[in-house]
ZANU-763789 format. One line per 8 residues: their letters; for each residue x, y, z of N, C-alpha, C, CB. Coordinates in Angstrom, 1 decimal. Glycine has a CB too. Layout:
a = X:Y:Z:X:Y:Z:X:Y:Z:X:Y:Z | ...
//
This chain:
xxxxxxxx = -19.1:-0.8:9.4:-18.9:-0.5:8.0:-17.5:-0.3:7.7:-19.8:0.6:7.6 | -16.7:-0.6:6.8:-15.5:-0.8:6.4:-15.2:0.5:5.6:-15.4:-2.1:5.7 | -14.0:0.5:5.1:-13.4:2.0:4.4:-13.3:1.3:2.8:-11.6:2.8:5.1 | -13.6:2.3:2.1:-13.7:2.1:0.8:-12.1:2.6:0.1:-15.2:3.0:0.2 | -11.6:2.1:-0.3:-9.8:2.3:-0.8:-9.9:3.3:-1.8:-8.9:0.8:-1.5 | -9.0:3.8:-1.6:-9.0:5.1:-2.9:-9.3:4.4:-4.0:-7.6:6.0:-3.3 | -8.8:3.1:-4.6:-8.8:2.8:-5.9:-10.5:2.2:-6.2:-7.5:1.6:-6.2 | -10.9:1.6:-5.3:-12.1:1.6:-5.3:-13.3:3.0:-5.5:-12.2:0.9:-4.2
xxxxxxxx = -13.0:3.9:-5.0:-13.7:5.0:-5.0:-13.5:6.1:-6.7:-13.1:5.8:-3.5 | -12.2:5.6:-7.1:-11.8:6.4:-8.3:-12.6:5.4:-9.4:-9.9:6.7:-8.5 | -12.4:4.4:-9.4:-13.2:3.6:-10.1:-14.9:3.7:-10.1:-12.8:2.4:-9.8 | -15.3:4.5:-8.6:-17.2:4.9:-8.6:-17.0:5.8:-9.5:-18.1:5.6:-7.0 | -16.1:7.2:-9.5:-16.2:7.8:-9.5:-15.8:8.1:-11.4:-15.8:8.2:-8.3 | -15.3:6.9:-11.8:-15.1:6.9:-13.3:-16.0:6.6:-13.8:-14.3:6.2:-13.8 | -17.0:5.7:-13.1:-18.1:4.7:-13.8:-19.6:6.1:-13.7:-18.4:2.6:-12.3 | -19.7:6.7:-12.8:-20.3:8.1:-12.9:-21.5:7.5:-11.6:-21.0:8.7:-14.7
xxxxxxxx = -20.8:6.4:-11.2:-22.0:6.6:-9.6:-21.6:7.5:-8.6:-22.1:5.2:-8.7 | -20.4:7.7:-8.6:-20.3:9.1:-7.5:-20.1:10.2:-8.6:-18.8:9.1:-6.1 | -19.8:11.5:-7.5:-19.4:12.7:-8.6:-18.4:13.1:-7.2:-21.0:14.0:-9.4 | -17.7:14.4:-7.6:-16.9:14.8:-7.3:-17.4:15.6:-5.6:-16.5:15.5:-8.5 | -18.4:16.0:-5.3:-19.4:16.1:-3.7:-19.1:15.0:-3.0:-21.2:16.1:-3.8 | -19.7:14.1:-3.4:-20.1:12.9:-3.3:-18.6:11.9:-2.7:-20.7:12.5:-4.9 | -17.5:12.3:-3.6:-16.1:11.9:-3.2:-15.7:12.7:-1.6:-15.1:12.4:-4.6 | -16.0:13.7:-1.7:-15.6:15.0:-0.7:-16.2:14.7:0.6:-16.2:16.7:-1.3
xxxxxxxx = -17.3:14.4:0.5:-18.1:14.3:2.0:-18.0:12.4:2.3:-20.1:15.1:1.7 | -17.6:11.7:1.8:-17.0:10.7:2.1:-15.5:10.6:2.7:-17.2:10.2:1.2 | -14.7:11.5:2.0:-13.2:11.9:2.5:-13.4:12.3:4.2:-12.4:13.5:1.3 | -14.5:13.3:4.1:-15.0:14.4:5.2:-15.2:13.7:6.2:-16.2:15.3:5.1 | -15.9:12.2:6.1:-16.6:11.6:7.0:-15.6:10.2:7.8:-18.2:11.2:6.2 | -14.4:10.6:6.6:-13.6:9.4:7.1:-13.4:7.9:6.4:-14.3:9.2:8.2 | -14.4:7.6:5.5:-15.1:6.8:5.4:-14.3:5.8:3.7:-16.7:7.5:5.4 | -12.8:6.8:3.2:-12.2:6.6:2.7:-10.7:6.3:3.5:-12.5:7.3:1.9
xxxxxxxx = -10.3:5.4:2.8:-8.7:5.1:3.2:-7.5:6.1:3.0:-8.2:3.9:2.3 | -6.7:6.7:3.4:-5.7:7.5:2.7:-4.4:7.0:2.4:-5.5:8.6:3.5 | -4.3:5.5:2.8:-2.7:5.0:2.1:-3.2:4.6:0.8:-1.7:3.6:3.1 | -1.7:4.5:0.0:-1.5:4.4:-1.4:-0.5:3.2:-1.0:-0.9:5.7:-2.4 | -1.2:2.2:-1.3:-0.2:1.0:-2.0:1.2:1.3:-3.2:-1.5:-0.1:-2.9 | 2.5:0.7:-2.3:3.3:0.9:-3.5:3.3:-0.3:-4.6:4.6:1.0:-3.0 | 4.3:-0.2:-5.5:4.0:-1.3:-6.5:4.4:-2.8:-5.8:4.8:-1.0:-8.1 | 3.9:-3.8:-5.7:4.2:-5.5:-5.4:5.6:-5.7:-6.4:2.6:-6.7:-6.1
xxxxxxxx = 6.0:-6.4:-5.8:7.4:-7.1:-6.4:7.1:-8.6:-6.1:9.1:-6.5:-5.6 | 7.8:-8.9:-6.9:7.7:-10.8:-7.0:8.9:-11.1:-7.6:6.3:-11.5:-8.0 | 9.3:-12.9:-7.2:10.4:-13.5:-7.6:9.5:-14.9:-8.2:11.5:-13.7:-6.2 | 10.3:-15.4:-9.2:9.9:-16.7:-9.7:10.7:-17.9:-8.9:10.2:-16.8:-11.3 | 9.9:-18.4:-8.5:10.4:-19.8:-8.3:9.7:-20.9:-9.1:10.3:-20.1:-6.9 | 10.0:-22.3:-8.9:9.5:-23.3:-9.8:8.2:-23.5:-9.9:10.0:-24.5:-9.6 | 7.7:-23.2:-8.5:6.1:-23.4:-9.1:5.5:-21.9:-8.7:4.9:-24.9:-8.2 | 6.0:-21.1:-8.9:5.2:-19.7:-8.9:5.9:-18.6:-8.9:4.4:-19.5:-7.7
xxxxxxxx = 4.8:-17.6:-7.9:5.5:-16.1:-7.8:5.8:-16.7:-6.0:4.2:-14.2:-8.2 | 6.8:-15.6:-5.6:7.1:-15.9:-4.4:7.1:-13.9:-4.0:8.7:-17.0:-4.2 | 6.6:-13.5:-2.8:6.7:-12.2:-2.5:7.3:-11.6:-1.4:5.6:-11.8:-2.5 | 8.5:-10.7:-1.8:9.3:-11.1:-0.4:8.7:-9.7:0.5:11.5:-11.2:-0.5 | 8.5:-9.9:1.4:8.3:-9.1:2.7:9.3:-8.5:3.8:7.5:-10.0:3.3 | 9.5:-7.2:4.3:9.9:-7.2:5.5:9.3:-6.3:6.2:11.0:-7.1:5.6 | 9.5:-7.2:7.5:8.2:-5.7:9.1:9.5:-6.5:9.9:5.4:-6.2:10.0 | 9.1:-5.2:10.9:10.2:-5.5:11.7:9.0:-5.8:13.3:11.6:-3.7:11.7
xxxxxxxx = 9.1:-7.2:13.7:8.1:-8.0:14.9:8.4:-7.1:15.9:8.5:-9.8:15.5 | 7.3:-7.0:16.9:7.5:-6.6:18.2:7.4:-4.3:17.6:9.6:-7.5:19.0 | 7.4:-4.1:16.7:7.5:-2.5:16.4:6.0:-2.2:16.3:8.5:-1.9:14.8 | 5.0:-1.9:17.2:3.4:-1.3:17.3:3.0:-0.3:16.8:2.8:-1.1:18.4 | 1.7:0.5:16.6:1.8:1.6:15.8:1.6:2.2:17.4:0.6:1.8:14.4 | 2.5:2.4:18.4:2.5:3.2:19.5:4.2:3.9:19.4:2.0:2.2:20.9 | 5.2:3.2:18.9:6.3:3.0:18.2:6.9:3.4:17.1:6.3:2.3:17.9 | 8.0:4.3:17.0:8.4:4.7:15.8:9.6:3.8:15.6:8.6:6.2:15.7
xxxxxxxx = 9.6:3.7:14.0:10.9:3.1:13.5:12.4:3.9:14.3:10.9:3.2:11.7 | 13.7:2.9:14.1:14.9:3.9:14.6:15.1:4.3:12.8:16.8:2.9:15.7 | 16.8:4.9:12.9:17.2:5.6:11.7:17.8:4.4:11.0:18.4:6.9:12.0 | 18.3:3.3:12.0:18.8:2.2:11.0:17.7:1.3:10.6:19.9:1.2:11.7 | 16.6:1.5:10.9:15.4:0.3:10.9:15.1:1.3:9.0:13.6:0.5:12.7 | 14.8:2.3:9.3:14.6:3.1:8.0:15.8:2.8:7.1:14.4:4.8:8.4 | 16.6:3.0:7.3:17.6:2.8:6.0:17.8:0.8:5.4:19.6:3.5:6.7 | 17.8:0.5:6.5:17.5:-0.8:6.4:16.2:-1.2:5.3:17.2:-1.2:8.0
xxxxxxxx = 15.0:-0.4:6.0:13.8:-0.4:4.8:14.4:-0.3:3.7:12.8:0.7:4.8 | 15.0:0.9:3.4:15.1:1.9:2.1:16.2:0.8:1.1:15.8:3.7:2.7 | 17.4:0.2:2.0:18.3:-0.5:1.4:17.5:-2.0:0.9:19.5:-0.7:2.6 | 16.4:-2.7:1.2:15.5:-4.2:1.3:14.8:-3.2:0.0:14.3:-4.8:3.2 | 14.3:-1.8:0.0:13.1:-1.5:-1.2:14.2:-1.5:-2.3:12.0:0.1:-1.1 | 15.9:-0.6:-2.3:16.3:-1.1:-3.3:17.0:-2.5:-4.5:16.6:-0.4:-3.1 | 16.8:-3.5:-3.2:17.1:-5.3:-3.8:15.6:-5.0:-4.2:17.5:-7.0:-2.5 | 14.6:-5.4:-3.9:13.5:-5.4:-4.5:13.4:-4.9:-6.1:12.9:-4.9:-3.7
xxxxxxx = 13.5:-3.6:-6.0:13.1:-3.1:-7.0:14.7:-4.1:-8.1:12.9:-1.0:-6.8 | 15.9:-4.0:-8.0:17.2:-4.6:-8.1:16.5:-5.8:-8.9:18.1:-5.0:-6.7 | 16.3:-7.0:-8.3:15.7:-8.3:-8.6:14.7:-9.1:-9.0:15.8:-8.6:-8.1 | 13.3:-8.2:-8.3:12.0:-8.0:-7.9:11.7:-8.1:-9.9:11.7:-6.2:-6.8 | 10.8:-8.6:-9.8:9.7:-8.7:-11.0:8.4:-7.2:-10.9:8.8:-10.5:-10.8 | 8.1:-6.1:-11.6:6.9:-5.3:-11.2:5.4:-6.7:-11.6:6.9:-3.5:-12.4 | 4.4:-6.2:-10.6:3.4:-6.7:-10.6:2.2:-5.9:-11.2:3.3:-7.2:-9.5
//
């Protein structure tokens, strides 16, 4: 059985099929996601949106980023946001 995403679960929980218990003992059991998607950026090109990406190959989740890999991030999220279209 798969994890139900926060945005999925806030949307049960608007529509009034879950309630607020109901949210809690799902959190409890695991059975919700805890990352938050940031916002998508996109570029136009001639026939579309194009989405630029970076991961750094060969880095596992046994692995932590270095200090330049992080600034590197941080410097790639501000062109993005710079050029980037919000989605």
């Amino acid at each position: 059985m798969g994890r139900l995403t926060m945005k999925e679960v806030s949307e049960l929980k608007k529509s009034g099929i879950l309630d607020k218990k109901a949210v809690e003992e799902l959190e409890n059991k695991g059975l919700v996601g805890t990352r938050k998607h940031g916002m998508k950026y996109y570029l136009k090109n001639g026939k579309g949106k194009v989405y630029p990406t970076l991961y750094f190959k060969g880095l596992g989740k046994k692995t932590t980023p270095t200090k330049e890999m992080e600034t590197f991030r941080n410097e790639f999220n501000q062109l993005l946001t710079k050029y980037g279209i919000k989605e």
